[in-house]
VOGU-3710 file (C-alpha; in Angstrom, 3 decimals, decimal comma):
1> xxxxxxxxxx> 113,028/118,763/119,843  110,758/118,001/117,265  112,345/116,999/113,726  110,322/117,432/110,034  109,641/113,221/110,243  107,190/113,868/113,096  104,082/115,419/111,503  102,756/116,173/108,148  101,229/119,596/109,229  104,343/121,418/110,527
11> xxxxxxxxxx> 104,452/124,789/110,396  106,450/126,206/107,480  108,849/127,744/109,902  109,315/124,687/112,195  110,884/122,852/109,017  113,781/122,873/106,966  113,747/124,080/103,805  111,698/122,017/101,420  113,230/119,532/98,976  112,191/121,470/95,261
21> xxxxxxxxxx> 112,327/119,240/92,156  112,488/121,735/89,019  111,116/120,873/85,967  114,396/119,191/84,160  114,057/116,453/87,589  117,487/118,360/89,264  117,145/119,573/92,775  116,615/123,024/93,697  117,421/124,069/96,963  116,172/127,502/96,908
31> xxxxxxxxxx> 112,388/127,224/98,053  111,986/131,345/96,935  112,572/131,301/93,327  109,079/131,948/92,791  109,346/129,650/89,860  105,727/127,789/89,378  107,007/124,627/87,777  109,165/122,933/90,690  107,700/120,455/93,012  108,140/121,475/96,547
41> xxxxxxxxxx> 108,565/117,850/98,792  107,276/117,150/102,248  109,221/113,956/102,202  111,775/112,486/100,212  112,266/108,866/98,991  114,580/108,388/101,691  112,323/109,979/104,356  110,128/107,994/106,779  107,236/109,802/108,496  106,041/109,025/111,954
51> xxxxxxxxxx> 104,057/105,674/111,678  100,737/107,362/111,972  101,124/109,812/109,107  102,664/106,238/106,834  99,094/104,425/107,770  96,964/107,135/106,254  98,913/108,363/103,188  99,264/104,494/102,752  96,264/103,908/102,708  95,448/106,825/100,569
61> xxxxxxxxxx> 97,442/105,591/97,753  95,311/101,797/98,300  92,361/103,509/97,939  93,788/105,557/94,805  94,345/102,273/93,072  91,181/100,355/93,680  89,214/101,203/90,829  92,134/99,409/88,789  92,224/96,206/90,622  88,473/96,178/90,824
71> xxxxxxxxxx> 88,132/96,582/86,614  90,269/93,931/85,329  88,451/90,864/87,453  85,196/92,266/86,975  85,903/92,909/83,209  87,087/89,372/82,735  83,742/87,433/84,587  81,679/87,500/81,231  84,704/85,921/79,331  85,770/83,776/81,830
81> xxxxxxxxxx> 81,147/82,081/82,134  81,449/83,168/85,878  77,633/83,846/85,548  75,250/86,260/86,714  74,828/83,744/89,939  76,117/82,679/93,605  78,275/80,842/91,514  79,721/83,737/89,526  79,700/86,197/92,138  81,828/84,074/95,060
91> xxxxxxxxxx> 84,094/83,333/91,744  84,490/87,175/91,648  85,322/87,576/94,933  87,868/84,929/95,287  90,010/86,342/91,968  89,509/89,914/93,745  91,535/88,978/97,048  94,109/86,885/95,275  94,809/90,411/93,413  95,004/92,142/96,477
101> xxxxxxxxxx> 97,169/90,167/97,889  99,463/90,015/95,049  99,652/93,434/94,581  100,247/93,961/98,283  103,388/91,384/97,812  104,814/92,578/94,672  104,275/96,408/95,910  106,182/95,598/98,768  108,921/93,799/97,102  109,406/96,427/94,088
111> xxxxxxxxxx> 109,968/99,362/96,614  112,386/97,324/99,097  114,414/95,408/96,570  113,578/96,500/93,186  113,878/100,067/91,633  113,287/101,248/95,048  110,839/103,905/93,877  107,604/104,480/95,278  105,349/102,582/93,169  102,267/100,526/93,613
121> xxxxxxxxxx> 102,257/97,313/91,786  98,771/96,444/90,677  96,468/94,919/88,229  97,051/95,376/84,571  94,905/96,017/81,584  97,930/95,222/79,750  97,027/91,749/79,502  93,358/92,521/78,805  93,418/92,503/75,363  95,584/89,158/74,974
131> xxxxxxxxxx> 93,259/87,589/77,754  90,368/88,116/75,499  91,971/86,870/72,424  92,541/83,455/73,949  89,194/83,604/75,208  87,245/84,155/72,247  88,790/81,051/70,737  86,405/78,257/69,757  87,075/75,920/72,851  86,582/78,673/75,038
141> xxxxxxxxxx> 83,024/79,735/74,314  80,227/80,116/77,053  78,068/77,261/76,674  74,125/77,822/77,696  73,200/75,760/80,830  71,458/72,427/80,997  68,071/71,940/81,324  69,411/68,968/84,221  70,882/70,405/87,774  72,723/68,771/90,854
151> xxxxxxxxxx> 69,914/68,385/94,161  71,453/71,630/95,307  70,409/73,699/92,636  73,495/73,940/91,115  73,770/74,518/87,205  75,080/71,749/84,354  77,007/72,411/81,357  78,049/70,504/78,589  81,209/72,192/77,653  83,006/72,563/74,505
161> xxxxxxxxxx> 84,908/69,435/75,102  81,686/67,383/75,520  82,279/66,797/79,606  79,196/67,712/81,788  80,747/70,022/84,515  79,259/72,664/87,124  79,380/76,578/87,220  82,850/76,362/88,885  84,723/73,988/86,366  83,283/76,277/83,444
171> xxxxxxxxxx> 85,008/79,271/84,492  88,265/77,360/86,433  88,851/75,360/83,366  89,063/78,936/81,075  91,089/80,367/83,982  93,729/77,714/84,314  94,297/78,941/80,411  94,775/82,216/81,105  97,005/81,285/84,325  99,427/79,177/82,168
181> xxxxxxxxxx> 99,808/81,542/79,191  100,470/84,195/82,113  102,795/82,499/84,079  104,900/81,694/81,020  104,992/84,320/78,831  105,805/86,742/81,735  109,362/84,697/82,189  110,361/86,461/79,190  109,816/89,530/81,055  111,872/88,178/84,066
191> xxxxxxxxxx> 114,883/87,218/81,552  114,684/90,849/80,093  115,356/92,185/83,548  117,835/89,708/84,464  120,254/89,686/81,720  119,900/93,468/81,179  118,079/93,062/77,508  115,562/95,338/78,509  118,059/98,372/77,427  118,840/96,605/74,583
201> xxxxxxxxxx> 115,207/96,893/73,506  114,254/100,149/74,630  116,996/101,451/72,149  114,028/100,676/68,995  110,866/101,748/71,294  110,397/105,524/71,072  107,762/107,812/71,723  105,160/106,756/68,472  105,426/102,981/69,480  104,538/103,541/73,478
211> xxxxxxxxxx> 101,570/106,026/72,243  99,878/103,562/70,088  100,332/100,287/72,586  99,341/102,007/75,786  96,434/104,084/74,033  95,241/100,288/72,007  94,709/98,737/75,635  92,262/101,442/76,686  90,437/101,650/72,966  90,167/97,845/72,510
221> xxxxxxxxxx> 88,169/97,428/75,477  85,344/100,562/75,194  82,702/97,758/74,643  83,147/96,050/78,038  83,465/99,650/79,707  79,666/100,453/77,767  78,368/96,881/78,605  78,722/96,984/82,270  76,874/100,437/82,495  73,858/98,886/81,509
231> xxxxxxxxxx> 72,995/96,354/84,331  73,658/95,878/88,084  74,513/92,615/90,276  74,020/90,937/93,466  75,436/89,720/96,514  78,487/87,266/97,332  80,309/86,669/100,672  83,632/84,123/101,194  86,636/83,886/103,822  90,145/82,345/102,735
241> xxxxxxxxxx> 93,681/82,288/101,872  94,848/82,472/98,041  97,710/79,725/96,968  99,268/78,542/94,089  97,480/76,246/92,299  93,701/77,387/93,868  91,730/76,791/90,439  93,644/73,564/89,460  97,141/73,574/87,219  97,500/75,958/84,974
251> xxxxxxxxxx> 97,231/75,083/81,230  99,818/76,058/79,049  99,122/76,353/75,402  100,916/77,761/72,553  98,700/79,893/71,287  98,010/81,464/74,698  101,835/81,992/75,900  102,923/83,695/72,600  99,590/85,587/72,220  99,996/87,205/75,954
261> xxxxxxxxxx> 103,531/88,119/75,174  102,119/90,789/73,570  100,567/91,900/77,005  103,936/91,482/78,524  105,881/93,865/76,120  103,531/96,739/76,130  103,638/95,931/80,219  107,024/96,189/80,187  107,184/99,599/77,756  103,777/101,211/80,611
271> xxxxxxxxxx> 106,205/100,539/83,477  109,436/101,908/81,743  108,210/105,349/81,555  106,816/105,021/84,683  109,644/104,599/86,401  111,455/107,798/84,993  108,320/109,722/85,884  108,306/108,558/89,317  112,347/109,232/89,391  111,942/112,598/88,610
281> xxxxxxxxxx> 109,053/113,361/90,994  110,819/111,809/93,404  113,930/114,437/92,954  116,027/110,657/92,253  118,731/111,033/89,509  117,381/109,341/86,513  117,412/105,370/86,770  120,801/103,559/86,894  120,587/100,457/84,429  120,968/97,865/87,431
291> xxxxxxxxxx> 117,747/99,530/89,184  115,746/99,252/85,417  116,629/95,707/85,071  115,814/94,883/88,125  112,347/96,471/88,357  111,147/94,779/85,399  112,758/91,421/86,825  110,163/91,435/89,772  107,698/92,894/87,740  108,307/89,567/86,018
301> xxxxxxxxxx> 108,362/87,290/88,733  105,009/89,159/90,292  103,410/88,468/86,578  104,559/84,582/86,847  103,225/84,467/90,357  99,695/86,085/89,326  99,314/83,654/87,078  99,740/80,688/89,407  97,829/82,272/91,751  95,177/82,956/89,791
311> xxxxxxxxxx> 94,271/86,712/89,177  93,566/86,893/85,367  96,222/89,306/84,510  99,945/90,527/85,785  101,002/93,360/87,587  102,375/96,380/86,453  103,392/99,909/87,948  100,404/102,760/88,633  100,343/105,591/86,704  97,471/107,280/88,779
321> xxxxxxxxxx> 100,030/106,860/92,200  102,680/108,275/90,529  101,091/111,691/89,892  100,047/111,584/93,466  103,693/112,339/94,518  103,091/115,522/92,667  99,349/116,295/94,489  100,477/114,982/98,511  104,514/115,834/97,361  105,070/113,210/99,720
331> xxxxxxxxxx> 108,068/110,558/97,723  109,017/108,291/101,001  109,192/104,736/99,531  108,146/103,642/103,414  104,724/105,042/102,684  103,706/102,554/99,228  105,321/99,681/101,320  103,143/100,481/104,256  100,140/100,069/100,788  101,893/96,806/100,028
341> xxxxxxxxxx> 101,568/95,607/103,154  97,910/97,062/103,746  96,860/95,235/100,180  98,140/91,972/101,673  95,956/92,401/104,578  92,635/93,020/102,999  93,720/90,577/100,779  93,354/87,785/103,169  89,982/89,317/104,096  87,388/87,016/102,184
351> xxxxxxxxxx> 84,285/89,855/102,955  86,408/92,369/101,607  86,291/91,096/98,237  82,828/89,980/98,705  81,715/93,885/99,577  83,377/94,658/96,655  81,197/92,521/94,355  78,546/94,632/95,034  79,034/97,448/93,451  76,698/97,292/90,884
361> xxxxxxxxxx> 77,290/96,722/87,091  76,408/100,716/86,059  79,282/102,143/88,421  81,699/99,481/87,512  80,736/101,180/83,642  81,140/104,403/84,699  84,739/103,866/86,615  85,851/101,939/83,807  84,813/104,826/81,213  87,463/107,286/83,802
371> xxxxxxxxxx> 90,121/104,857/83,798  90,120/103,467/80,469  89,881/107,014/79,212  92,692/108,321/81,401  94,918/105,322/80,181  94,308/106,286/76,435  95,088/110,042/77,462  98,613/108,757/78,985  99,088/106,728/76,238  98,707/109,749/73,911
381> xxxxxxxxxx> 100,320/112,313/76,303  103,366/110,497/74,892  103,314/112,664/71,746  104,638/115,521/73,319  107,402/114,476/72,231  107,171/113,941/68,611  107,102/116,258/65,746  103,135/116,008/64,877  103,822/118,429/61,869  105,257/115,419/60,032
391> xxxxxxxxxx> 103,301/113,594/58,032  105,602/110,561/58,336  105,042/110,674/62,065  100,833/111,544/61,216  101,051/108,289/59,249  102,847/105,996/61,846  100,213/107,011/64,291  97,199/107,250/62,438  97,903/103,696/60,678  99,315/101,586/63,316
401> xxxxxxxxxx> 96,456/102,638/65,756  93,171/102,627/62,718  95,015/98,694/61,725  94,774/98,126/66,038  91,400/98,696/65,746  90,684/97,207/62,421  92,454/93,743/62,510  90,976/92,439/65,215  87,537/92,901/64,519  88,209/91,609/60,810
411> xxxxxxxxxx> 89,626/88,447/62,708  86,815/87,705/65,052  84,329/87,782/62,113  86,779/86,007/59,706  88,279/82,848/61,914  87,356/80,355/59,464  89,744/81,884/57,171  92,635/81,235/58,810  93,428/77,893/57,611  97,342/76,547/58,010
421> xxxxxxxxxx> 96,204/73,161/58,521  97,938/72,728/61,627  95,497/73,630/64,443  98,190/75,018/66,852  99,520/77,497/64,239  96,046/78,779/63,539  95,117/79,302/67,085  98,657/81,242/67,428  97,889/83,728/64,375  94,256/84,285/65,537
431> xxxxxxxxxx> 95,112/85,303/69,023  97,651/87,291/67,740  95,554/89,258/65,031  93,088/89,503/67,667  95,102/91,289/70,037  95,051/95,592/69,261  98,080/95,851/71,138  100,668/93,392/69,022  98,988/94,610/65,538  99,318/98,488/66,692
441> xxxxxxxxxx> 102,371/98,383/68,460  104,542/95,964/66,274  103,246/98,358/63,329  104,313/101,394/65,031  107,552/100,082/66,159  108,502/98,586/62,495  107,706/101,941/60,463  108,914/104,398/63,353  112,191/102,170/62,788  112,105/101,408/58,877
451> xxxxxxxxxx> 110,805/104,897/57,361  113,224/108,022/56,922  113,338/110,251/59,488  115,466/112,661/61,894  115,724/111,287/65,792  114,220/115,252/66,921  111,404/114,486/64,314  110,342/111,096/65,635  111,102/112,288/69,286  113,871/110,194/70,356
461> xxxxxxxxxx> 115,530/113,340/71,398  113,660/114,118/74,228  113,020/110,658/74,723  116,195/110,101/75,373  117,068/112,760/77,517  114,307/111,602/79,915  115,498/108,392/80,301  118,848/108,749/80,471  121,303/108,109/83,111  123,910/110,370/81,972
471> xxxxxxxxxx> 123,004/113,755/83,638  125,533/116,731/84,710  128,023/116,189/87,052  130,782/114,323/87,908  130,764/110,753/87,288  131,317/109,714/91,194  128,917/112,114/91,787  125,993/110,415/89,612  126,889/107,039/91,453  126,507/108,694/94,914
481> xxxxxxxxxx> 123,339/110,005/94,122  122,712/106,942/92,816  123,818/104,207/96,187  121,519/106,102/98,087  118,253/106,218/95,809  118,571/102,652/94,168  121,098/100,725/95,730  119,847/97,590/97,239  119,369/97,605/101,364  122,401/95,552/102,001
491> xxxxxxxxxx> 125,922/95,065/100,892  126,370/93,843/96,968  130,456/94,345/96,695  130,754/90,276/95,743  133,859/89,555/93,214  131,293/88,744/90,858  128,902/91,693/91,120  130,148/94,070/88,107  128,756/91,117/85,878  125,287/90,765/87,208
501> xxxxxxxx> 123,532/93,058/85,642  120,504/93,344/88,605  123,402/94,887/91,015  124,185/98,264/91,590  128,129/97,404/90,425  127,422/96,167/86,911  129,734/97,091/84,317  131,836/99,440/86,962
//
């Protein structure tokens, strides 16, 4: 007898009744309403299909969230003096498969232990925009090769410091920066998640605010996305293993941890409303606070582990694989850890990030144009919920992103003018300024929360009601809808557990 798990292609009559999500996220079982806005599901989250079916809609989602994890190394290179060389491109290639194989790890992890929904963990632009700020700072500008090379026509450089090193110690040196600002500033992410803050701070962090950050990480960077259309690259080839540590220790400075905090907040707020998205495609009640807390835990942890490892930014949940629930309506959480596990694999593939680095400059332009652009529409698709006949909100938006925009570039032009004294303290106010996504979103936040208005006017309404766990229904009813979506995947009935706010008993 052949059950639904066993193909993908059944006939409609060989299969029970389809799983419908309707368009408030509550189940529908009747498959005949002839209602155009429910989601009809081949498999749900708790679903596995037959192994062959998980390999290719696994791989399906991988290949959905390439162009991501391609961008942000590839974005970074110029920044980071990796060169227009064999130097530069094997330096590509090795920061490409450490990503992969982080995201294959953290993917894996999030959908087995975390919020248990089927997301992809993978590169984020998030981080971009801080990234840059610390690397347009005076010690970390490109210096032009020596006229002097090593026998094997390797290139000098006198770097900023005054120390004659090669093509690799240029860019490693600028890396290890980014690695230790990474790696620390994400552990404020991880204590968010771990002493249940995060709900604490999603209470001031409505609609306006989440708009302007996620729309200022795609708008900052249209001059890299117009840059690389305008050239094209070579060849590079390398096999190996990433590990902690590969570039040299990470260097933590001030300036750099509180500057990519920034990234890490509008992270955190990106993967927030990406989880109740997925939830409700998924036909999952809405998220329980122990499942929140700890998603953005290992969302933490994977950030403080890509920047040991090396990758030039965290990780963060995948809009684009979200919405392909709603295109394959396929929700089985077996499938994105069968993409976990896939990334992991390629990721240990030298040649595979090697093949990548060919793809030449104008393409990389062109993909970063669709994904940039389609981050800045999700960012902005945000203000569905918000009165836009109010001039208060028309102001909150139109200042806090124009002042994103504005600030920075004032900034990069106008270094020299911020003058404390103290040469720590002006490094930590210029990466700061420089960063869109602190001076938009910390505006937005402040006036959405300091000027007059009602909570249906600025949104938090609807907001609210999407990311809320308090839906219809009994009370025991919510929590067993709840064990079997988010509950961890063994027991978690300690004496302690109603205290620990990552466990599916907190605060019962």
């Amino acid at each position: 007898m052949r059950g639904r798990d066993n193909s993908a292609f059944e006939l409609e009559s060989d299969r029970a009744p389809p799983h419908t999500i309707n368009q408030d996220g509550g189940d529908d079982t009747s498959a005949s309403n002839g209602r155009n806005d429910s989601l009809e599901l081949l498999y749900k989250l708790e679903d596995s299909p037959v192994w062959y079916s998980c390999i290719f809609l696994g791989i399906q989602h991988c290949f959905l969230a390439i162009g991501g994890l391609i961008g942000v190394p590839l974005v970074l290179a110029d920044k980071l003096c990796m060169g227009d060389n064999d130097v530069g491109y094997l330096a590509r290639a090795m920061v490409l498969n450490s990503l992969f194989f982080l995201s294959g790890i953290v993917t894996f992890i999030q959908t087995t232990f975390g919020t248990r929904l089927p997301i992809l963990q993978g590169a984020s632009f998030s981080f971009m925009p801080s990234a840059f700020a610390i690397l347009a700072l005076p010690h970390n500008k490109c210096p032009a090769p020596l006229n002097t090379t090593l026998t094997n026509g390797t290139l000098l450089y006198e770097d900023t410091d005054g120390v004659i090193v090669d093509g690799n110690e240029l860019w490693m040196r600028r890396m290890r920066e980014i690695q230790g600002a990474i790696a620390v500033a994400s552990v404020l992410e991880v204590i968010l998640g771990l002493t249940g803050a995060i709900g604490f701070l999603t209470r001031f962090i409505g609609p306006l605010t989440v708009a302007t950050a996620i729309s200022l990480i795609a708008l900052s960077l249209f001059e890299i996305a117009a840059s690389n259309a305008s050239a094209q690259w070579g060849v590079a080839f390398l096999f190996r293993f990433p590990y902690p540590g590969q570039f040299g220790l990470p260097i933590v400075t001030v300036a750099g941890v509180v500057g990519m905090m920034a990234g890490v907040l509008s992270s955190i707020i990106e993967s927030v409303g990406d989880y109740y998205a997925c939830a409700r495609l998924c036909g999952a009640p809405p998220l329980p606070r122990h499942a929140l807390n700890r998603g953005i835990a290992i969302e933490g942890l994977g950030c403080v582990v890509a920047g040991v490892l090396g990758t030039g930014t965290g990780t963060t949940s995948y809009s684009e694989n979200i919405g392909a629930i709603a295109v394959t309506r396929v929700a089985s959480r077996r499938v994105l850890q069968v993409s976990g596990i896939f990334y992991l694999v390629i990721g240990l593939i030298g040649k595979f990030g090697a093949f990548l680095v060919l793809i030449p400059d104008p393409v990389v332009g062109g993909m970063l144009c669709v994904l940039l652009g389609m981050i800045a529409a999700v960012g902005l698709s945000n203000l569905q919920h918000v009165n836009l006949n109010s001039p208060r909100n028309l102001f909150v938006l139109g200042f806090s992103l124009f002042m994103g925009l504005v600030v920075p570039v004032w900034v990069r032009a106008n270094e020299d003018q911020i003058n404390t004294t103290v040469k720590e303290l002006d490094q930590i106010f210029i990466v700061l300024l420089e960063t869109p996504i602190f001076i938009g979103g910390a505006l937005a936040a402040f006036f959405d929360n300091t000027l007059s208005g009602t909570l249906e006017e600025r949104g938090m309404v609807s907001w609210r009601q999407i990311t809320s766990d308090d839906g219809e229904g009994s009370r025991k009813q919510r929590e067993s809808e709840e064990e079997k979506a988010y509950n961890l995947p063994f027991s978690t009935s300690w004496r302690f557990s109603k205290y620990i706010p990552v466990l599916p008993e907190f605060g019962r």
